[in-house]
LOGU-921898 format. One record per residue (C-alpha): x, y, z; residue number from 0. Coordinates in steps of 0.05 Angstrom, whole numbers, padded with zeros to 5 digits. Layout:
% residues N
+--------+--------+--------+------+
|     xx |     yy |     zz | mise |
+--------+--------+--------+------+
|      X |      Y |      Z |  NUM |
...
+--------+--------+--------+------+
END
This chain:
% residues 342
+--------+--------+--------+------+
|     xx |     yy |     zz | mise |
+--------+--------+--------+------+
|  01305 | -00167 | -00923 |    0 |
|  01264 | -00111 | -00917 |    1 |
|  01198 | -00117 | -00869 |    2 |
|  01124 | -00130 | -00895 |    3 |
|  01084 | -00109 | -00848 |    4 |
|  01035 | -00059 | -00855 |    5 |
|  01044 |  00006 | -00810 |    6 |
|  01022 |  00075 | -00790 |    7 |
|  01062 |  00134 | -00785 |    8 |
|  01113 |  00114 | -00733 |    9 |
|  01123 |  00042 | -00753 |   10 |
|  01152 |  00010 | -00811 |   11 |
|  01133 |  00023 | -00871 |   12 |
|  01109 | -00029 | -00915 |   13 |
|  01142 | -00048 | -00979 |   14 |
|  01119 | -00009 | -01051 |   15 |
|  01087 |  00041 | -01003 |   16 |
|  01130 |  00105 | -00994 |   17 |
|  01123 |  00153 | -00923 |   18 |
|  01087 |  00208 | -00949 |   19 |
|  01029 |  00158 | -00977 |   20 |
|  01034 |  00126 | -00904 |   21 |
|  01025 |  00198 | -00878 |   22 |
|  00971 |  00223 | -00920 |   23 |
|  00924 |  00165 | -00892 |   24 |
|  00873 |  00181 | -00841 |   25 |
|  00893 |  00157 | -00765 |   26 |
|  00834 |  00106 | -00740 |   27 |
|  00803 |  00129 | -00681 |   28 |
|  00828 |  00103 | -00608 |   29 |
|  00784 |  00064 | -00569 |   30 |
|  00778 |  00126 | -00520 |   31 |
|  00751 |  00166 | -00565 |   32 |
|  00701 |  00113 | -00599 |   33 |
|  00667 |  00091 | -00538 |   34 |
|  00646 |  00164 | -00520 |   35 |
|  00625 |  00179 | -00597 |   36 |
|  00549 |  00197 | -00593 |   37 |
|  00504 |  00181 | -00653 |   38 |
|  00454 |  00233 | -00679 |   39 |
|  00398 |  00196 | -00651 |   40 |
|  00415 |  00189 | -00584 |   41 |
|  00431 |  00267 | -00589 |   42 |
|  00363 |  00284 | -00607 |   43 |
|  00329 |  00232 | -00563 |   44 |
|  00360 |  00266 | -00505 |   45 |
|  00345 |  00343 | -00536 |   46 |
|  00278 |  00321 | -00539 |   47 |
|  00272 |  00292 | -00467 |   48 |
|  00298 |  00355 | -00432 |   49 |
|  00254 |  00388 | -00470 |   50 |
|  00196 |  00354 | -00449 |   51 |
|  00217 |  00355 | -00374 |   52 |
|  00218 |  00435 | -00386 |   53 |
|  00158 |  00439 | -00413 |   54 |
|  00129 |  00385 | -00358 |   55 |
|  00165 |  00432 | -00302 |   56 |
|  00145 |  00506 | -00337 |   57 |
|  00062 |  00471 | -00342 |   58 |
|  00054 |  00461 | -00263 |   59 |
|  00021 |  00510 | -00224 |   60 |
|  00057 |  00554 | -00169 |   61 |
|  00079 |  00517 | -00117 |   62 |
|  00070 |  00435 | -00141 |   63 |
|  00130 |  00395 | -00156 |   64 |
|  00093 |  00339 | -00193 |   65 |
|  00091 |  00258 | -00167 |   66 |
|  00155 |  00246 | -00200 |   67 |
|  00190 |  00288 | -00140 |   68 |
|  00165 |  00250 | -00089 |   69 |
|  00180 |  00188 | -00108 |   70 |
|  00252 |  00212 | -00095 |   71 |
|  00244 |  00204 | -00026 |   72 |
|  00186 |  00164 | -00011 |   73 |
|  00196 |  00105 | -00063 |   74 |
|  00161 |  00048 | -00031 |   75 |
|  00100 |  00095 | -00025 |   76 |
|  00095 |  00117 | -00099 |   77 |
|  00115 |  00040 | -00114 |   78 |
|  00045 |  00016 | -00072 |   79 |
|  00003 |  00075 | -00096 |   80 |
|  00014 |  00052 | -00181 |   81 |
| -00030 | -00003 | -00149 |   82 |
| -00088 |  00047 | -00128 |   83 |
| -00145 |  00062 | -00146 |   84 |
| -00129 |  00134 | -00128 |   85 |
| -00070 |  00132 | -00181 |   86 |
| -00132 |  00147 | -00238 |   87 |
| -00120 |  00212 | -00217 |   88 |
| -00046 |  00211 | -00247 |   89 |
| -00075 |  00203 | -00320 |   90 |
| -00137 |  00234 | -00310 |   91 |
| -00146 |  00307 | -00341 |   92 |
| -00211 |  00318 | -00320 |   93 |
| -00195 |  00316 | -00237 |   94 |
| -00146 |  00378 | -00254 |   95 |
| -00079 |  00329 | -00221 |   96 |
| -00039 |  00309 | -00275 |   97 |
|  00020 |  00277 | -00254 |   98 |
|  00012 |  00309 | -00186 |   99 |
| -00024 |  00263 | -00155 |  100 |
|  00002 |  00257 | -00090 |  101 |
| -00008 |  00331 | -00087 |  102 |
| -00079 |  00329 | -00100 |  103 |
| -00088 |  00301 | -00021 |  104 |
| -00026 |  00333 |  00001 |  105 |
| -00024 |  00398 | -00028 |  106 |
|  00028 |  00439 | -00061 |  107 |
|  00095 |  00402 | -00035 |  108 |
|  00152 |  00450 | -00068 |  109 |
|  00168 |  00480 |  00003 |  110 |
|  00171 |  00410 |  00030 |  111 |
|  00215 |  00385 | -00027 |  112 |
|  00266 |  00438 | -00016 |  113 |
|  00273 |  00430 |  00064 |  114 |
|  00243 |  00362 |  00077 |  115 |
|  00214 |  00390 |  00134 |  116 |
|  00145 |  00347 |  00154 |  117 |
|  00099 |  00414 |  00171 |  118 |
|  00105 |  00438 |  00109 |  119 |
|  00059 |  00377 |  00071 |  120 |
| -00014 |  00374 |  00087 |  121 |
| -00023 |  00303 |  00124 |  122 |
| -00095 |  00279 |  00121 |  123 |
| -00085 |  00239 |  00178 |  124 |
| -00071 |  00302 |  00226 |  125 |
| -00125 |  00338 |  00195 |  126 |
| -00193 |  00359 |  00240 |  127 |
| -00248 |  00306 |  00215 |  128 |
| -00294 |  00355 |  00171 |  129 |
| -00222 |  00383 |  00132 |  130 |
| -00205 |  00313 |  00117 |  131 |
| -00277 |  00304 |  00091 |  132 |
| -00271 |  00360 |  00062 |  133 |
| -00219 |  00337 |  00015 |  134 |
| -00248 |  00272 | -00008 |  135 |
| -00314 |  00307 | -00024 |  136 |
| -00279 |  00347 | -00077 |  137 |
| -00284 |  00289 | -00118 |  138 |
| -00335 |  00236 | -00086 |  139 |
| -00389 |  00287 | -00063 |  140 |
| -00431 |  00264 | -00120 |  141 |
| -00427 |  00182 | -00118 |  142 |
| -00480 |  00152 | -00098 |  143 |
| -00448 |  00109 | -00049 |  144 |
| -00431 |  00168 | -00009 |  145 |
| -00487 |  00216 | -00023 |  146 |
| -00512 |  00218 |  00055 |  147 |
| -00435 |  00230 |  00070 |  148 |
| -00457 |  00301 |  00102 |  149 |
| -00518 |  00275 |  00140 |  150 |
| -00490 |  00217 |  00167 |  151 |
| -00478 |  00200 |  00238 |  152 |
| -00404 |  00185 |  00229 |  153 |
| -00401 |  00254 |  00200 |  154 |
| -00430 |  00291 |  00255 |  155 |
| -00391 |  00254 |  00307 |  156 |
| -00324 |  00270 |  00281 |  157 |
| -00311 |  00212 |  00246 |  158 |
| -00263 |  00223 |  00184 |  159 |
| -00258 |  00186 |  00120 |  160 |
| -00186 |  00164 |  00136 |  161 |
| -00221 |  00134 |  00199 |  162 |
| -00232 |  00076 |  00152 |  163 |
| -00201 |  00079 |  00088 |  164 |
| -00113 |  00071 |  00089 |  165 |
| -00089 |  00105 |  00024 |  166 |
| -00033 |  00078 |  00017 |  167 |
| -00034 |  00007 |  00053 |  168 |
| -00029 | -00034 | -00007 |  169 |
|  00014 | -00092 |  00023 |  170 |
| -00010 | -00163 |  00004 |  171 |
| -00025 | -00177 |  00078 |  172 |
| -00072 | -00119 |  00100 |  173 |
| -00143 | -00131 |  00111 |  174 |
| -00153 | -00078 |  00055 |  175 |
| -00117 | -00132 |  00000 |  176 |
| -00067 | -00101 | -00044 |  177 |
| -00113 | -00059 | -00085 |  178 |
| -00163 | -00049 | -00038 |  179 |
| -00180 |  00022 |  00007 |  180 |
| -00217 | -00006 |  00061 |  181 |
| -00233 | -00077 |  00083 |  182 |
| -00267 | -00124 |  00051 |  183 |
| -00272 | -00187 |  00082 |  184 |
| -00325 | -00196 |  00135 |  185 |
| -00284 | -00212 |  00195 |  186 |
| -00243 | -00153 |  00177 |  187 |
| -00299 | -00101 |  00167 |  188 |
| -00328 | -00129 |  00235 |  189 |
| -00263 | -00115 |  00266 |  190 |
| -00268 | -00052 |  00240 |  191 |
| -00332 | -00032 |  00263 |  192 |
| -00317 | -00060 |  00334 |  193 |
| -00257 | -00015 |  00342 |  194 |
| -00310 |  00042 |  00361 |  195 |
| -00378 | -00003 |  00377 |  196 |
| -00359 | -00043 |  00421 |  197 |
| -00422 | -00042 |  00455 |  198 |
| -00462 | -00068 |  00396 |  199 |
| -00410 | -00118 |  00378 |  200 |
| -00423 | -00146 |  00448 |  201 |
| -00492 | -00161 |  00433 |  202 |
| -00474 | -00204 |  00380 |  203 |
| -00445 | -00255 |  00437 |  204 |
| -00523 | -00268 |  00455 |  205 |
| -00541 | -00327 |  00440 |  206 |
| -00590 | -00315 |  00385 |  207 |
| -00562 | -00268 |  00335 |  208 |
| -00539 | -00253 |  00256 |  209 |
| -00480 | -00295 |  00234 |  210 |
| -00427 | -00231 |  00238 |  211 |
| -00385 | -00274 |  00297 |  212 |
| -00383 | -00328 |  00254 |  213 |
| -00363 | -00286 |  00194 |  214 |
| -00419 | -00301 |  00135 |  215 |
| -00447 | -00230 |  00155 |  216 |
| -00411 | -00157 |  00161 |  217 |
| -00433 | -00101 |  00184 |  218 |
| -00437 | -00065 |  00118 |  219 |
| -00496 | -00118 |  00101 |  220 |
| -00548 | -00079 |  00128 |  221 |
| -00514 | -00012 |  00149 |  222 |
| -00478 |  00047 |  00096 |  223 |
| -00422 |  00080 |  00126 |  224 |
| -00428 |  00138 |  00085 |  225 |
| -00504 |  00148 |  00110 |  226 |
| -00574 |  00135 |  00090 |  227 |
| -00640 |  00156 |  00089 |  228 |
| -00668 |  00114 |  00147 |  229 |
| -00647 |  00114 |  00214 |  230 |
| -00580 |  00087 |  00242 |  231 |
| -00560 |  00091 |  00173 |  232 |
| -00595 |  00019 |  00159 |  233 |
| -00583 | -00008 |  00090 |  234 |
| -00648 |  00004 |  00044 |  235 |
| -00685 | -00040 |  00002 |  236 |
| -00722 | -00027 | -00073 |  237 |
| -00703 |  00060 | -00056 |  238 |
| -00744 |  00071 |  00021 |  239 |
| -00759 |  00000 |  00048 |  240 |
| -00723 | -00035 |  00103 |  241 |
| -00655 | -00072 |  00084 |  242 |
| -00680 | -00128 |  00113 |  243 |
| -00724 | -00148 |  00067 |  244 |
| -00651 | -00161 |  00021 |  245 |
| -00656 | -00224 |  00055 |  246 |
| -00727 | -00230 |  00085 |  247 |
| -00763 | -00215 |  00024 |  248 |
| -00820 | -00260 |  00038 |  249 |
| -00844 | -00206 |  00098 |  250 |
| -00845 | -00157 |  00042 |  251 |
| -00916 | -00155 |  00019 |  252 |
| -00965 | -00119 |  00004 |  253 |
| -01003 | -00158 |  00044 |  254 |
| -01087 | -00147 |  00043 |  255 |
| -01089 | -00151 |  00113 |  256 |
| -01020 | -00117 |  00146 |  257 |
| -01000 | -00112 |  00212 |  258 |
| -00985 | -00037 |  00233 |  259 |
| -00915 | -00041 |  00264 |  260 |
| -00887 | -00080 |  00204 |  261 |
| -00910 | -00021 |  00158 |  262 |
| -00903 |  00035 |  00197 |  263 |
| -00850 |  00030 |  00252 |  264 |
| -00807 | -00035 |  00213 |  265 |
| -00766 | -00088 |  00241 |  266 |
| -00739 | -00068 |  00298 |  267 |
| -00802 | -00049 |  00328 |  268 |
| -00812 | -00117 |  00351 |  269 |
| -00738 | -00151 |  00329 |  270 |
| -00671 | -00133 |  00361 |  271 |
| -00631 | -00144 |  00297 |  272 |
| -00561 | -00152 |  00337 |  273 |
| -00576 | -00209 |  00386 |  274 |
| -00627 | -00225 |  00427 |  275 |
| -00648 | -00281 |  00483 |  276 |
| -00703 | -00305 |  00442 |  277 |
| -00705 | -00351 |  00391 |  278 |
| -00738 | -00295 |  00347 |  279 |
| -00688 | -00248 |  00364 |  280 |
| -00752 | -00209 |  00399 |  281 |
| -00743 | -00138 |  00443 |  282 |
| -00772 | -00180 |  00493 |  283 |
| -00747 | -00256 |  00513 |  284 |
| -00814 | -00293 |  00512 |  285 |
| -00869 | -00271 |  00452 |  286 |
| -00933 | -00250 |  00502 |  287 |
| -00890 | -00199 |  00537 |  288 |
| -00871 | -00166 |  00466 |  289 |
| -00943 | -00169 |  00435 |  290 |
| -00971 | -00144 |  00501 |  291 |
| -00929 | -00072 |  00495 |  292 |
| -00989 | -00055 |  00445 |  293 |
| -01042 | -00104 |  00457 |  294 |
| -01054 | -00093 |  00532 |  295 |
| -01115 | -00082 |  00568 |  296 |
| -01127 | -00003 |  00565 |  297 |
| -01134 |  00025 |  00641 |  298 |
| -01204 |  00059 |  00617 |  299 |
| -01233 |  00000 |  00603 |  300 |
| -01260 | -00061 |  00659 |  301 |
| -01243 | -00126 |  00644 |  302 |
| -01238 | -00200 |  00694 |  303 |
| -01183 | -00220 |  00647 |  304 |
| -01114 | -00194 |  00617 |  305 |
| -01115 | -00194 |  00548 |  306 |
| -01141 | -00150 |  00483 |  307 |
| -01191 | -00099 |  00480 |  308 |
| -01226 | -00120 |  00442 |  309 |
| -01232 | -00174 |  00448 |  310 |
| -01226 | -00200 |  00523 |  311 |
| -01223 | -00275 |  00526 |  312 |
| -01148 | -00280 |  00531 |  313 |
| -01133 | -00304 |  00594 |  314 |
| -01058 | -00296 |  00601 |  315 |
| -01064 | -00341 |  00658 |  316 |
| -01078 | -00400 |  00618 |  317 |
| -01019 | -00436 |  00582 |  318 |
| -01059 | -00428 |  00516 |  319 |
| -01056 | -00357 |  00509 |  320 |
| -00982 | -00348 |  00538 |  321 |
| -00960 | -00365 |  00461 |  322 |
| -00987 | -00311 |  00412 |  323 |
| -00964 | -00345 |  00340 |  324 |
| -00995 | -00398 |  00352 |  325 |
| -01067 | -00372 |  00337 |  326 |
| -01036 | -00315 |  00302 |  327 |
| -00977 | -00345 |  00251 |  328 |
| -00984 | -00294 |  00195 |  329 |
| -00957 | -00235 |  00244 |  330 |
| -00926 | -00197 |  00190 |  331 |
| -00994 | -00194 |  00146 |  332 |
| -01045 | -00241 |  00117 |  333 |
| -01074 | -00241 |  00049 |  334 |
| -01148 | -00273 |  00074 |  335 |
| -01148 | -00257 |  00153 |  336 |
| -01150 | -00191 |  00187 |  337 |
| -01138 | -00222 |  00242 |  338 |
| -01077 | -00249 |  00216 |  339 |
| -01099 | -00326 |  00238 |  340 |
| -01078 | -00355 |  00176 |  341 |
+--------+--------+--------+------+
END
């Protein structure tokens, strides 16, 4: 009986259909050559991929590999930097980086690439304190946050952006949070600051001071970092006033009748501001002794008590006058006494 299976050229052939028909038909393709068959798309996907990478490649300056690069090597770093504020400068065509933004802080890296040797990349770190500044003031010279940047006193005593602010710490864990550049929280930014003051931090452990042990203060509250127009780079309020009057705005004023030292010399000409024996936090530990550094008797001038000139009934020796606030409450100005009585 003869066979009815169908066939291809080496098999059977089936029945009716004669060997040259069987011939003439076209051979399917093997699975070999099927699997490995590219469709036009994918061909010109890929065309038009390489050709961007050219193009990408032939666009960088002299000398700069792009980000791409080193995220060959340092993975976990480009990984934690997506998450940075500083990767704006990825997209950004107006800071002049795009897609090199790794080498906008660490230079031109194309010699480094090619020998992986570690002196051959800029490292902000290892940089002297005014290069490093240097560098971020290419692009935050004008902020207003850091406008006293050049005048400040962590400026002039060698103290370098990086000092503070960890590019690329981004884990969940650091004080800086995963997003952040610096610390935020206040125990953190106290920490911070205590690294290289410790001997203000220690007056903090007197027993009359601002909350910062405790942590519902930091020092940022009433000092800039990145400098200010008043002295010890204090914090300012409404554009030239103290900081302190952020919180103590009821010894703002104006009053009618003002006490000198509040208006011309501030706070701290009668308030140590970091802790302090008295109650008051006072320069002094009981309130006669501070009041009596300007309103003593004056050596031209003959008295038979201690006490004003003028005028001369305070007796210092009497319990009555050893308490100066207690005539004299309004100490930081009156609106109806210019003696500041009430």
């Amino acid at each position: 009986m003869p066979s009815t299976d169908l066939g291809w050229s080496g098999l059977k052939p089936a029945t009716g259909v004669s060997a040259l028909e069987m011939k003439r038909r076209p051979e399917p393709p093997s699975p070999a050559k099927a699997r490995f068959t590219l469709h036009p798309c994918w061909l010109l996907i890929a065309v038009l991929t390489a050709g961007s990478a050219i193009a990408a490649a032939q666009a960088l300056p002299a000398g700069y590999v792009g980000s791409e690069t080193c995220q060959v090597c340092h993975e976990d770093i480009f990984k934690a930097f997506a998450k940075n504020p500083h990767h704006s400068v990825e997209q950004d065509k107006r800071r002049g980086f795009q897609t090199r933004a790794c080498e906008s802080c660490h230079g031109p890296g194309e010699k480094h690439a090619e020998s992986a040797d570690a002196t051959l990349i800029r490292n902000p770190l290892k940089l002297a304190a005014a290069e490093a500044d240097k560098m971020c003031l290419g692009c935050h010279l004008n902020q207003p946050t850091h406008i006293g940047r050049l005048q400040s006193s962590h400026a002039k005593d060698q103290v370098a952006c990086t000092s503070c602010h960890k590019m690329h710490d981004s884990r969940p864990e650091a004080p800086e949070g995963p997003k952040g550049l610096v610390a935020r929280n206040p125990s953190d930014v106290n920490q911070l600051c205590a690294g290289c003051h410790s001997n203000v931090w220690a007056q903090f452990q007197r027993p009359n001071h601002h909350k910062l042990p405790e942590g519902a203060m930091s020092c940022v509250d009433c000092h800039n970092p990145h400098g200010s127009v008043r002295t010890a780079m204090a914090q300012s309020f409404a554009a030239n006033e103290p900081g302190c009057l952020n919180c103590h705005g009821d010894k703002r004023g104006p009053f009618t009748f003002e006490h000198a030292p509040v208006r011309f010399e501030g706070c701290a000409s009668c308030h140590e501001p970091h802790g302090s024996a008295n109650p008051r936090m006072l320069v002094r530990h009981e309130v006669r002794i501070q009041c009596l550094e300007c309103h003593a008797s004056l050596p031209t001038v003959k008295t038979s008590v201690a006490g004003v000139v003028p005028p001369a009934f305070h007796d210092l020796r009497s319990p009555r006058y050893q308490n100066c606030t207690v005539c004299h409450p309004k100490i930081h100005g009156s609106y109806v006494d210019r003696n500041l009585l009430r």
